[in-house]
C-alpha positions in Angstrom: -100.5 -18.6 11.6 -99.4 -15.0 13.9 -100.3 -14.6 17.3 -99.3 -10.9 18.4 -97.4 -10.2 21.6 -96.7 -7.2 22.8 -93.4 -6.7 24.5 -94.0 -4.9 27.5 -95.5 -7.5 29.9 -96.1 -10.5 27.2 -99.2 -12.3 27.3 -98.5 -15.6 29.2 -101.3 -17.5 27.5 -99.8 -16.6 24.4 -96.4 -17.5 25.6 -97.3 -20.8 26.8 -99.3 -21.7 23.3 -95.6 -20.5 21.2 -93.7 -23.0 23.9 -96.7 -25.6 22.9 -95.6 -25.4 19.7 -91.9 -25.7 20.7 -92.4 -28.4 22.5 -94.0 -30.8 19.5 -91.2 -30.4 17.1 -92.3 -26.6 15.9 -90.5 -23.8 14.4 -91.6 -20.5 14.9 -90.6 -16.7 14.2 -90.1 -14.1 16.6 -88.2 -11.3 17.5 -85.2 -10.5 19.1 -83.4 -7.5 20.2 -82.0 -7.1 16.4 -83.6 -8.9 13.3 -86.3 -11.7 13.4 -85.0 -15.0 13.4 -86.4 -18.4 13.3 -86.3 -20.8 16.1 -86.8 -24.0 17.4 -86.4 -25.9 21.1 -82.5 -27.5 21.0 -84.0 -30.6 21.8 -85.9 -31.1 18.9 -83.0 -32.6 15.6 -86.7 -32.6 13.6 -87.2 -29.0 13.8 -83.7 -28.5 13.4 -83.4 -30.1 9.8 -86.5 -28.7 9.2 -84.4 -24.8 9.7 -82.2 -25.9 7.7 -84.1 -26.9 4.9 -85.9 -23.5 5.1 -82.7 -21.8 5.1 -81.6 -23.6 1.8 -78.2 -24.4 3.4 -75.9 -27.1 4.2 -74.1 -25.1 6.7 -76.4 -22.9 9.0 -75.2 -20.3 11.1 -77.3 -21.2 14.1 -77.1 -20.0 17.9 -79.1 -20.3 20.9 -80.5 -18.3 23.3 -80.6 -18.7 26.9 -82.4 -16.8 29.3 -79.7 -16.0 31.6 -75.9 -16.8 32.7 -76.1 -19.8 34.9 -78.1 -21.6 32.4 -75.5 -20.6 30.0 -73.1 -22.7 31.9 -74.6 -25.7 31.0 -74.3 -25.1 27.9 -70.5 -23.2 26.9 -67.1 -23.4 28.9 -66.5 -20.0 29.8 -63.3 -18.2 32.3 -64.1 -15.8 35.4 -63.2 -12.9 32.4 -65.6 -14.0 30.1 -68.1 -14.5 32.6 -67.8 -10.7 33.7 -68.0 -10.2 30.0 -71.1 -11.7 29.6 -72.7 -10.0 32.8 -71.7 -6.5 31.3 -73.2 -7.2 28.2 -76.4 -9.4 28.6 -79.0 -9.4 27.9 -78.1 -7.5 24.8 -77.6 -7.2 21.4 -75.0 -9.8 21.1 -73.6 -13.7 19.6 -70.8 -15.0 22.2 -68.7 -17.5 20.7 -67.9 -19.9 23.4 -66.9 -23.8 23.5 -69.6 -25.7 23.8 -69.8 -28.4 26.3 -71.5 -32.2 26.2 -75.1 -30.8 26.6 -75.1 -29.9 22.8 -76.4 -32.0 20.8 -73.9 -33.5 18.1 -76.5 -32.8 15.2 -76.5 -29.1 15.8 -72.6 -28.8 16.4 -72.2 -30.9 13.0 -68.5 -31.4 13.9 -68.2 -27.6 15.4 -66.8 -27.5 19.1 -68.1 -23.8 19.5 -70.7 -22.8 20.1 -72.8 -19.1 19.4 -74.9 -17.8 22.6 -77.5 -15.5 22.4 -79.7 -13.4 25.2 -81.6 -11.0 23.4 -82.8 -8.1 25.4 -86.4 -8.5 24.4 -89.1 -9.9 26.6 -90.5 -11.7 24.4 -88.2 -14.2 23.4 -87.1 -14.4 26.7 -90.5 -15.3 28.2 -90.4 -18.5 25.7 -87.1 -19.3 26.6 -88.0 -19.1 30.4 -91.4 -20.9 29.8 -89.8 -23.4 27.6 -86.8 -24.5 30.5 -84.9 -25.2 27.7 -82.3 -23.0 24.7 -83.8 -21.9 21.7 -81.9 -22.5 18.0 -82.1 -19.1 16.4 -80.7 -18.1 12.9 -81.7 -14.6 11.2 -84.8 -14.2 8.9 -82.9 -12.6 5.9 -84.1 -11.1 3.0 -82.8 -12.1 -0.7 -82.8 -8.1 -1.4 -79.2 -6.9 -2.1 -80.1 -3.8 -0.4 -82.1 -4.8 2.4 -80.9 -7.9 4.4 -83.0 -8.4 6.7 -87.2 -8.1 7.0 -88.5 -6.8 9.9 -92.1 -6.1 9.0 -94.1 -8.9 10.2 -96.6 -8.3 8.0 -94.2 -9.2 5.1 -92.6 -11.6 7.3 -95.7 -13.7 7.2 -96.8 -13.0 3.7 -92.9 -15.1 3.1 -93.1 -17.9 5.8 -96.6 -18.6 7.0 -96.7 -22.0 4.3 -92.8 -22.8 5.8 -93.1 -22.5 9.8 -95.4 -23.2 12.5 -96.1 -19.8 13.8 -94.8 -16.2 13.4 -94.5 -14.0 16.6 -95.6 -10.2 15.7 -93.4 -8.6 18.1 -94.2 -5.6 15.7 -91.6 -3.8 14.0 -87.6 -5.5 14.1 -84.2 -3.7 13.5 -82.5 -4.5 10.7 -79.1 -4.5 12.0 -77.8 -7.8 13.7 -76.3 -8.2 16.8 -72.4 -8.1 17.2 -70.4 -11.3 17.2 -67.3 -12.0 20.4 -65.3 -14.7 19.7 -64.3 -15.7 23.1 -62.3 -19.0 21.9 -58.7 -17.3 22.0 -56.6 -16.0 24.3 -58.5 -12.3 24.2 -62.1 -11.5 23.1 -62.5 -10.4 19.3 -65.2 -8.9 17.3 -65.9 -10.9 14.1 -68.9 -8.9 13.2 -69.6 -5.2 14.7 -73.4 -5.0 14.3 -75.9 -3.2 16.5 -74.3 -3.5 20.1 -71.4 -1.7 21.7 -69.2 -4.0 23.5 -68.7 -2.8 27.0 
């Protein structure tokens, strides 16, 4: 199943049917700022597994997004540095790596104390995440090409994972470039992975 929403003023109805979905254990696809990913409400460990399982891995590199900074709080233990850090730089193309506090589920940390934050500047996602009052996992779609690693038609996107998830957001065309990755767990901020975003 694909519902299309457009990203300039998204559909609410259509929102509120993705965060439906959310809600009852569902994964979906959408896009983000970068690449697709898939996603999944942080309170649901079904869906969860079920990511995993689609992903073929043990060990998942999994985020989540929030849709803005105090809710972020909740969520990661961050210093007045990091925190002007993030203002600069979300919503944007970008994976913080913060500790995570208590409010993280034990079955998504599996044994991890950080934790990767995402807020995509996309208003899609971001009107889930709002309507939903709660983080979404995300993990990339990728592509088993060798040349391109990531799909962001959604055309081929469905053609892929409409037997494997509950619905696929057509956001219409993605980047296929990720977002850049802070780690914000040492003494000074350090980028592990330089993708599409220019750290301010």
């Amino acid at each position: 199943m694909k519902i299309k929403i457009y990203p300039k003023n998204p559909d609410l109805k259509a929102v509120r049917n993705v965060v439906d979905i959310l809600e009852n254990d569902g994964v979906i696809i959408y896009p983000t700022d970068t690449v697709y990913a898939l996603g999944c409400s942080l309170k649901s460990p079904k869906a969860i597994e079920k990511i995993k399982s689609i992903k073929g891995k043990k060990q998942t590199d999994m985020s989540i997004i929030c849709p803005d900074i105090s809710s972020i709080s909740k969520y990661a233990k961050f210093d007045t540095p990091t925190f002007k850090l993030l203002k600069q730089n979300f919503p944007g193309p970008f994976t913080f790596i913060l500790k995570a506090t208590n409010k993280i589920p034990d079955k998504f940390l599996e044994k991890r104390k950080n934790i990767g934050i995402r807020m995509p500047e996309n208003e899609i996602v971001l009107s889930i995440v709002q309507t939903l009052d709660y983080p979404l996992v995300t993990t990339s779609v990728k592509d088993d090409d060798q040349i391109i690693e990531y799909t962001t038609d959604p055309e081929l996107i469905e053609e892929k994972y409409s037997s494997s998830v509950d619905i696929i957001v057509d956001g219409g065309y993605g980047n296929n470039e990720p977002s850049t990755i802070v780690d914000c767990t040492g003494d000074e901020p350090e980028i592990i992975r330089q993708g599409i975003g220019e750290l301010k």
